[in-house]
N, CA, C and O atoms as CSV, one atom per row, in Angstrom:
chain,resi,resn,atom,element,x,y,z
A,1,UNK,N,N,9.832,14.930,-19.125
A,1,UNK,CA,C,11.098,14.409,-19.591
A,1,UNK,C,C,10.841,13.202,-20.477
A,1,UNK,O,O,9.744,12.652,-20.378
A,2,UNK,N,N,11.679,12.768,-21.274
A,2,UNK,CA,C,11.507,11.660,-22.693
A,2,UNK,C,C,12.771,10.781,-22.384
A,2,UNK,O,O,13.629,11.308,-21.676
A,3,UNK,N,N,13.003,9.403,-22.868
A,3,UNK,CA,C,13.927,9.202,-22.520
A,3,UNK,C,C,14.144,8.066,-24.025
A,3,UNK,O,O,13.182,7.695,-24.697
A,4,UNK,N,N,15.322,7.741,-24.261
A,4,UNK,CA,C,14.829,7.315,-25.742
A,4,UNK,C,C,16.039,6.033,-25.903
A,4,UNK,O,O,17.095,6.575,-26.228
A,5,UNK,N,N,16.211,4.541,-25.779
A,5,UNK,CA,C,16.948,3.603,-25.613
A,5,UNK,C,C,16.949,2.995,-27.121
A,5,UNK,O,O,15.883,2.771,-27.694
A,6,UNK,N,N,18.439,2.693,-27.842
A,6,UNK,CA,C,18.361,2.366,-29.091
A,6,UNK,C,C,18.814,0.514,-28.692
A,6,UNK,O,O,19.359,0.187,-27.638
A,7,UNK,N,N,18.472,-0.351,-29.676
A,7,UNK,CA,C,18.825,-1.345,-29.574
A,7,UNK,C,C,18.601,-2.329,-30.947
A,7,UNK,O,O,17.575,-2.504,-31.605
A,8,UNK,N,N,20.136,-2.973,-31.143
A,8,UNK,CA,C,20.123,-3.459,-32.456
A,8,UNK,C,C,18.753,-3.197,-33.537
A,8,UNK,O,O,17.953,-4.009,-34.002
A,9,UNK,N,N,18.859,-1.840,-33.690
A,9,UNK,CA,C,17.254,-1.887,-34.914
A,9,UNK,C,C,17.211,-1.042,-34.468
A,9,UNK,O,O,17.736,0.022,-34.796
A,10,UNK,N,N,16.469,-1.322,-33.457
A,10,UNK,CA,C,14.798,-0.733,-32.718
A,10,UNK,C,C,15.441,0.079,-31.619
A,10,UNK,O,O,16.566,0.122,-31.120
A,11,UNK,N,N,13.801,0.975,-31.353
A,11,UNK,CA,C,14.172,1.730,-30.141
A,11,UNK,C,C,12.611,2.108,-29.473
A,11,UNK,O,O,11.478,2.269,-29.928
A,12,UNK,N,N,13.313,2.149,-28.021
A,12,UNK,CA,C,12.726,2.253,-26.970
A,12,UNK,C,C,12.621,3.535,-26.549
A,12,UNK,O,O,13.687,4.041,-26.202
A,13,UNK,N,N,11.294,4.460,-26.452
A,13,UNK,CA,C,11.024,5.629,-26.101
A,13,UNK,C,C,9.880,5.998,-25.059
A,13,UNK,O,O,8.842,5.382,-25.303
A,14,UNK,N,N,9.809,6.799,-24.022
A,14,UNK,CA,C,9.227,6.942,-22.676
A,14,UNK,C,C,9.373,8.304,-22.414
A,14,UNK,O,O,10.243,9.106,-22.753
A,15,UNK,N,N,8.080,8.444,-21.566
A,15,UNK,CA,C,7.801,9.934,-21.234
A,15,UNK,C,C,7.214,9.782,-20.077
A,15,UNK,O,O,6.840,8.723,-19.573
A,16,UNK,N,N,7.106,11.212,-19.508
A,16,UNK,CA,C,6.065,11.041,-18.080
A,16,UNK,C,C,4.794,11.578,-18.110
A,16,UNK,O,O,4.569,12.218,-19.137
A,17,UNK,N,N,3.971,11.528,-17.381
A,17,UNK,CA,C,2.930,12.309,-17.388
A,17,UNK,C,C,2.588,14.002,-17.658
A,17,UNK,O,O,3.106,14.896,-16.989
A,18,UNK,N,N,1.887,14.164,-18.458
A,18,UNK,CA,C,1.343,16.058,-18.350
A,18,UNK,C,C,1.411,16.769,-17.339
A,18,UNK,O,O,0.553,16.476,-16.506
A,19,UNK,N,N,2.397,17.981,-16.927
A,19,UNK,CA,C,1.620,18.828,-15.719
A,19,UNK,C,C,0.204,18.521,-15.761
A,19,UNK,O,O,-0.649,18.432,-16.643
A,20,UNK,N,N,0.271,18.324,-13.888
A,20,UNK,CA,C,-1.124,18.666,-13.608
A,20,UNK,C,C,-1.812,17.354,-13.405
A,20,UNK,O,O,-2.697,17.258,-12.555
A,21,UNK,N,N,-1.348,16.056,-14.350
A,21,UNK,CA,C,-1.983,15.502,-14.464
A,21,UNK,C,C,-1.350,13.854,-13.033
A,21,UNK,O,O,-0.310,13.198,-13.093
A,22,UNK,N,N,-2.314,13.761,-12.155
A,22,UNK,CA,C,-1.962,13.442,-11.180
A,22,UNK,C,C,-1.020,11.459,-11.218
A,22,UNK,O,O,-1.637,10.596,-11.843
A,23,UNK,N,N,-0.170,11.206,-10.790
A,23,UNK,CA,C,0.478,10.028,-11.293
A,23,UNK,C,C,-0.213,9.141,-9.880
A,23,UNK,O,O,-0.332,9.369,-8.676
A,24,UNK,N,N,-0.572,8.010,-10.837
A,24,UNK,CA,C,-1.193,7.034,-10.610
A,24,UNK,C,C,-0.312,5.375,-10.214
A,24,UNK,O,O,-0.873,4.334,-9.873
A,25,UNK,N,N,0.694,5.526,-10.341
A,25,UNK,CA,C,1.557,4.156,-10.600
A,25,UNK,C,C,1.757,3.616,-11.547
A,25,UNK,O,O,1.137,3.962,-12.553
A,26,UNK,N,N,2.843,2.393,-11.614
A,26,UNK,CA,C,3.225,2.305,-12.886
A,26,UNK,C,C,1.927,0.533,-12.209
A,26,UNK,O,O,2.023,0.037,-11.086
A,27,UNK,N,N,0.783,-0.032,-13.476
A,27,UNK,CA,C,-0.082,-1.038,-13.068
A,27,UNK,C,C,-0.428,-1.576,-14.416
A,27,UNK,O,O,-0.634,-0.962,-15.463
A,28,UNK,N,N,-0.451,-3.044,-14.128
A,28,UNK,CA,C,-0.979,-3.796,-15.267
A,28,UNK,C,C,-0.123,-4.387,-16.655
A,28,UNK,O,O,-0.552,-4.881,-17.698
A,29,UNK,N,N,1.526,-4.060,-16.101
A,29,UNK,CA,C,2.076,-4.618,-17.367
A,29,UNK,C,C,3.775,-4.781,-16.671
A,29,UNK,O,O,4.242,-3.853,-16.012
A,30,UNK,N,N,4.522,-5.985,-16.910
A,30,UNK,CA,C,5.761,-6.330,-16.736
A,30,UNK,C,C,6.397,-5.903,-17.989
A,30,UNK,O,O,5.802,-5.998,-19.063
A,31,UNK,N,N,8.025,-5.265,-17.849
A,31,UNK,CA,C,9.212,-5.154,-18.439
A,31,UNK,C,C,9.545,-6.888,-18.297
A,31,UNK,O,O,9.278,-7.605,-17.332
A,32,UNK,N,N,10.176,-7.258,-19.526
A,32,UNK,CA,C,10.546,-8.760,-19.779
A,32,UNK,C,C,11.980,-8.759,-20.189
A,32,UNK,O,O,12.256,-8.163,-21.231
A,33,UNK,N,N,13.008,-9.390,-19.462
A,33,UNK,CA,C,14.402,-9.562,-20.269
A,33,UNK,C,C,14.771,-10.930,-20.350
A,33,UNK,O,O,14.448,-11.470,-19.292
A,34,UNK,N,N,15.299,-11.727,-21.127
A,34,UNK,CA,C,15.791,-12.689,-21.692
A,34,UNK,C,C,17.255,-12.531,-21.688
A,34,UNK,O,O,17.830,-11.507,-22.053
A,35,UNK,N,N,18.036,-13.992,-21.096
A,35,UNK,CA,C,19.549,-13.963,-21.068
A,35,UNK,C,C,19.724,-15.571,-21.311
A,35,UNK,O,O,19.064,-16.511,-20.866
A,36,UNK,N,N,20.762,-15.541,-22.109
A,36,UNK,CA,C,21.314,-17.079,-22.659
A,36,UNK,C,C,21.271,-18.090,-21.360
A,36,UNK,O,O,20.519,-19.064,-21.344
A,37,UNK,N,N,22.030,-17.807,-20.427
A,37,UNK,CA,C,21.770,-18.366,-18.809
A,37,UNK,C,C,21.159,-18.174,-17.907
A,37,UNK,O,O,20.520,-17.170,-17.591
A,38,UNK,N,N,21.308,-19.195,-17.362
A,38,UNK,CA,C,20.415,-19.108,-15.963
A,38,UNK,C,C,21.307,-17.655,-15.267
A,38,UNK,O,O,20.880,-16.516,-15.081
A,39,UNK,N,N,22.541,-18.181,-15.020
A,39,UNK,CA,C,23.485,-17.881,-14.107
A,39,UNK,C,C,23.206,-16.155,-14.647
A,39,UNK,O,O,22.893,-15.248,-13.876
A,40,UNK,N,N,23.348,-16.050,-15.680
A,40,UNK,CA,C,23.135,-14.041,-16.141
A,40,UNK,C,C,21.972,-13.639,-15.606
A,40,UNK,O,O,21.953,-12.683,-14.830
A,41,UNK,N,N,20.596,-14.465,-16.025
A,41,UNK,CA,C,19.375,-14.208,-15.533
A,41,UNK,C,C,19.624,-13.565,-14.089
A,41,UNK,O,O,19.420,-12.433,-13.650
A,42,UNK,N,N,20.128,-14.691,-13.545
A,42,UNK,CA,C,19.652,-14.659,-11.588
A,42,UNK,C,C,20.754,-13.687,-11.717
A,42,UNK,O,O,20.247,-12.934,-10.885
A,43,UNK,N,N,21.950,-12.994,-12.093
A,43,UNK,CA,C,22.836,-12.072,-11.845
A,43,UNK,C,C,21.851,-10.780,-11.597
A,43,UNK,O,O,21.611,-10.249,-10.513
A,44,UNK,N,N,21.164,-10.284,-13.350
A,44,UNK,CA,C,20.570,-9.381,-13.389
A,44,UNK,C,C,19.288,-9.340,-12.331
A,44,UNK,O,O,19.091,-8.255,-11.784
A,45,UNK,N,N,18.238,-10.649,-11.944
A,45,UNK,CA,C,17.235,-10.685,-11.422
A,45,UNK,C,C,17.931,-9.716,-9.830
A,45,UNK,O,O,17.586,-8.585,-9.487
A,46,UNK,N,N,18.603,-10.311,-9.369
A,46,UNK,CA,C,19.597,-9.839,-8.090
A,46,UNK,C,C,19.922,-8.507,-8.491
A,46,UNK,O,O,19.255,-7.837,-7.703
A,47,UNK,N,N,20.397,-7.891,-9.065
A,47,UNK,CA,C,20.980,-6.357,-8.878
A,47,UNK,C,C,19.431,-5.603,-9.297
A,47,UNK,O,O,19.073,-4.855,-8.388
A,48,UNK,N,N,18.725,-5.633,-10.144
A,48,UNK,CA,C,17.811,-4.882,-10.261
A,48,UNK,C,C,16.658,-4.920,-9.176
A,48,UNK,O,O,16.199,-3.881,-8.701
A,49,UNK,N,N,16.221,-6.174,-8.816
A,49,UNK,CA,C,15.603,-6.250,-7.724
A,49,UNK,C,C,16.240,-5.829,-6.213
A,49,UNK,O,O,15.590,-5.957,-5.175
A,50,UNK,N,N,17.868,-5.213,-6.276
A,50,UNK,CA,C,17.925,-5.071,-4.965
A,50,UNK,C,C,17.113,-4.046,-4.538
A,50,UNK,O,O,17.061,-3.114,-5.341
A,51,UNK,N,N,16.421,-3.906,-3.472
A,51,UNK,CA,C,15.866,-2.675,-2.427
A,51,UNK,C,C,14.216,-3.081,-2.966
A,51,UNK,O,O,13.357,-2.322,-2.518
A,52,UNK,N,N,13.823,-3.976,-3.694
A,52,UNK,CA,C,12.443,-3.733,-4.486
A,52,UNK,C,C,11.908,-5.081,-3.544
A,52,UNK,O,O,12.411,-5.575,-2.534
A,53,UNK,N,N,10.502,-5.510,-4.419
A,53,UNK,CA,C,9.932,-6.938,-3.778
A,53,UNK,C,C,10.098,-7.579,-4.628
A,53,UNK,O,O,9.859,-7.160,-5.761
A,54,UNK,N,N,10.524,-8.713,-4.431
A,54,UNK,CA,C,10.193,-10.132,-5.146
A,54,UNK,C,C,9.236,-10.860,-5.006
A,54,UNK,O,O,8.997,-11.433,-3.943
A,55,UNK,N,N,8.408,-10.979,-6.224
A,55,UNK,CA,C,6.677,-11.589,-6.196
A,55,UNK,C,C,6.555,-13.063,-6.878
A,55,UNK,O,O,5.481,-13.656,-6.980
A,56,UNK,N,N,8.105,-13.695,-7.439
A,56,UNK,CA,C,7.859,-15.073,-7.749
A,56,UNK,C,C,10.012,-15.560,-7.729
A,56,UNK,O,O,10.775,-15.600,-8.695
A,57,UNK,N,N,10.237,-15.759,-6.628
A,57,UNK,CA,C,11.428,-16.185,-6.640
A,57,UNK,C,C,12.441,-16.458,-8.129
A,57,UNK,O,O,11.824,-16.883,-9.106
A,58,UNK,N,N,13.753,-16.249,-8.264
A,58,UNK,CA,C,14.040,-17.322,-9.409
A,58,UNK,C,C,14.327,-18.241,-9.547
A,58,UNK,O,O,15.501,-18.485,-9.267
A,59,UNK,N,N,13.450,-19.371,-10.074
A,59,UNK,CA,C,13.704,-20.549,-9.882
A,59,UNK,C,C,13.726,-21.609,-11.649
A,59,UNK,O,O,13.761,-21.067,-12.754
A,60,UNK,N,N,13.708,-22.470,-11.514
A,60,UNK,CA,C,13.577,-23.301,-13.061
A,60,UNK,C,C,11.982,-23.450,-13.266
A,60,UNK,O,O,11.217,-23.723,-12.341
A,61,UNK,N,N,11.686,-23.288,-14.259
A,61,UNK,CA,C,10.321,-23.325,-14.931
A,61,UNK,C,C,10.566,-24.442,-16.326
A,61,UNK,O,O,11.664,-24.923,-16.606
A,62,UNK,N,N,9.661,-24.629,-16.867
A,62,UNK,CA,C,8.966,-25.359,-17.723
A,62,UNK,C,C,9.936,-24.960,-18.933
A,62,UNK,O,O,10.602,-25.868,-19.430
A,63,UNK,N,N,10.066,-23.598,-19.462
A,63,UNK,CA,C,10.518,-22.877,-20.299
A,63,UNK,C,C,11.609,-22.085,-20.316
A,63,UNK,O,O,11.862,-21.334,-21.258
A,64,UNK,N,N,12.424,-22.216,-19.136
A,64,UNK,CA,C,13.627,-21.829,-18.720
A,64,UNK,C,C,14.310,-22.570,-17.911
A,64,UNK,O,O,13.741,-23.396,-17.198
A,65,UNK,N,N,15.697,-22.385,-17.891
A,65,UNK,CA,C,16.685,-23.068,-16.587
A,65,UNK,C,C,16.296,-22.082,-15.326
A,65,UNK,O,O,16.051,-22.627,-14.250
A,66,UNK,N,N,16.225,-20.516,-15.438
A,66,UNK,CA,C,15.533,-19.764,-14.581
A,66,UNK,C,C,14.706,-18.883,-14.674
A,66,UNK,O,O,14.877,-18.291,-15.740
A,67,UNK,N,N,13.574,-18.329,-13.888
A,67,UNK,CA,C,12.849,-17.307,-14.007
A,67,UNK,C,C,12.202,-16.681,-12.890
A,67,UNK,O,O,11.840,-17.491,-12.037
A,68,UNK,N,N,11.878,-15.132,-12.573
A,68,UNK,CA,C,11.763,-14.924,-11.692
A,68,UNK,C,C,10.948,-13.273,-11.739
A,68,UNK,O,O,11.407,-12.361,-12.426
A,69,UNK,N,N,9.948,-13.154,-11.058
A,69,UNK,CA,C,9.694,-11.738,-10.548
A,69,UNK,C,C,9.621,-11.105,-9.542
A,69,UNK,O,O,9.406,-11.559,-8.418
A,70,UNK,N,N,9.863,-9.525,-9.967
A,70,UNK,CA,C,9.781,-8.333,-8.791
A,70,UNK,C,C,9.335,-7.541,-9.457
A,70,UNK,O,O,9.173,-7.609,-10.675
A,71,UNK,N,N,9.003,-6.441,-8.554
A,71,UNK,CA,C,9.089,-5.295,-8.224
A,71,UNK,C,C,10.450,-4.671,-7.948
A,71,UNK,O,O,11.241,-5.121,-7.119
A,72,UNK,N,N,10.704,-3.385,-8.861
A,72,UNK,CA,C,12.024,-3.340,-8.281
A,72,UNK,C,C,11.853,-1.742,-7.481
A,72,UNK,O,O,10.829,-1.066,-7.577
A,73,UNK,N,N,12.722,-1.452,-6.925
A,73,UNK,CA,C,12.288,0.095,-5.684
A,73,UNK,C,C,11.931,1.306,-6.355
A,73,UNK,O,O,12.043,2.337,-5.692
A,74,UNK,N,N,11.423,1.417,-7.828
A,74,UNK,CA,C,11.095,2.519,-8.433
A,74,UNK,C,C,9.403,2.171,-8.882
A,74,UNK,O,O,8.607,2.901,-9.473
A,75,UNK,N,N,9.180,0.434,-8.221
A,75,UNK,CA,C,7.406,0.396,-8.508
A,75,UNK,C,C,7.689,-0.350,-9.918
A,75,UNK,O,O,6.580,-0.790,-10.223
A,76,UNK,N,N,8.669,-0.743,-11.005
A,76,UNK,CA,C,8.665,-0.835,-12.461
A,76,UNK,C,C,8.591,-2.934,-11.693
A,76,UNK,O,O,9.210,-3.562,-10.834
A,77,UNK,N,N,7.713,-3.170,-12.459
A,77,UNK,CA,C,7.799,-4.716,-12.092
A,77,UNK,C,C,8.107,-5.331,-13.500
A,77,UNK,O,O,7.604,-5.020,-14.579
A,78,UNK,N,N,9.246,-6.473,-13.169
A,78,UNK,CA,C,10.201,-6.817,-14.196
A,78,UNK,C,C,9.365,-8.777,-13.775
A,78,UNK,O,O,8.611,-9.246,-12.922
A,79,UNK,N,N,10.027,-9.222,-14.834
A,79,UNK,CA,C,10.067,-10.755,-14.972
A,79,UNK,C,C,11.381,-11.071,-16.067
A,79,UNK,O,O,11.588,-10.329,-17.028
A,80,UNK,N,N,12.112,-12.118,-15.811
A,80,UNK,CA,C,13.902,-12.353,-16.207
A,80,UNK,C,C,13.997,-13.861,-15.972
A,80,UNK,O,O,13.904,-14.612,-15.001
A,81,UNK,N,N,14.243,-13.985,-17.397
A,81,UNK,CA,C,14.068,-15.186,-17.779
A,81,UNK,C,C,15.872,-15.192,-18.311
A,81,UNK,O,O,16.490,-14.265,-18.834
A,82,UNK,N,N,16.439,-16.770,-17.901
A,82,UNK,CA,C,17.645,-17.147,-18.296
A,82,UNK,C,C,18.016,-18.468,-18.638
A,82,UNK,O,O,18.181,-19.008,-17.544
A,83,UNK,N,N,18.257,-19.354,-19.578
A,83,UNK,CA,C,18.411,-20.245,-20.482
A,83,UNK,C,C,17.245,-21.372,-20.551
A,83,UNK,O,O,16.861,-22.418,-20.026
A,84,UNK,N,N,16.876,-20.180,-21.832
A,84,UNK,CA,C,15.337,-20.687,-22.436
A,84,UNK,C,C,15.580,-22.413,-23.029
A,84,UNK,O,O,16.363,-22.737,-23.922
A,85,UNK,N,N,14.615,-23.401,-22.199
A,85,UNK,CA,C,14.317,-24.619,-22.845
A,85,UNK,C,C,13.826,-24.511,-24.060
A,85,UNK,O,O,12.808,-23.839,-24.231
A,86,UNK,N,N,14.685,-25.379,-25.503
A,86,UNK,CA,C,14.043,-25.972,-26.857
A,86,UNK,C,C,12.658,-26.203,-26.530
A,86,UNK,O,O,12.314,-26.903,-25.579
A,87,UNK,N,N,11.902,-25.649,-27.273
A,87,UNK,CA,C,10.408,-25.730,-26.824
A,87,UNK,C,C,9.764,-27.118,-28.611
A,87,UNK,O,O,8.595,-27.491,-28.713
């Protein structure tokens, strides 16, 4: 199956593995989303992470008002960042 996400421009396209060919996990790379607020951040961090693990709370960082990772219950590990500090 293919799955194909358009976004202002650009687009986002995904597939699964070959028959046959044995699935291994999803390892070695975070999905990243960015939101004007904290308050949207920790909204989205909360619904996508429900049922999954959380591997770095959301909290304020250096470079955000919030940020935070999981795992969410499909194995896809996210990091969600919400009102990015003037750097």
């Amino acid at each position: 199956m293919h799955a194909r996400l358009t976004f202002d421009g650009g687009m986002l396209m995904a597939s699964d593995t070959m028959a046959g060919q044995a699935y291994e996990g999803m390892k070695n790379f975070s999905l990243s989303l960015m939101y004007p607020t904290a308050a949207e951040g920790k909204r989205i961090f909360d619904a996508l992470g429900q049922g999954g693990k959380v591997t770095m709370p959301f909290d304020k960082t250096f470079w955000a008002e919030g940020f935070g990772m999981f795992v969410d219950r499909f194995g896809t590990p996210w990091m969600v960042n919400g009102g990015m500090t003037p750097m």
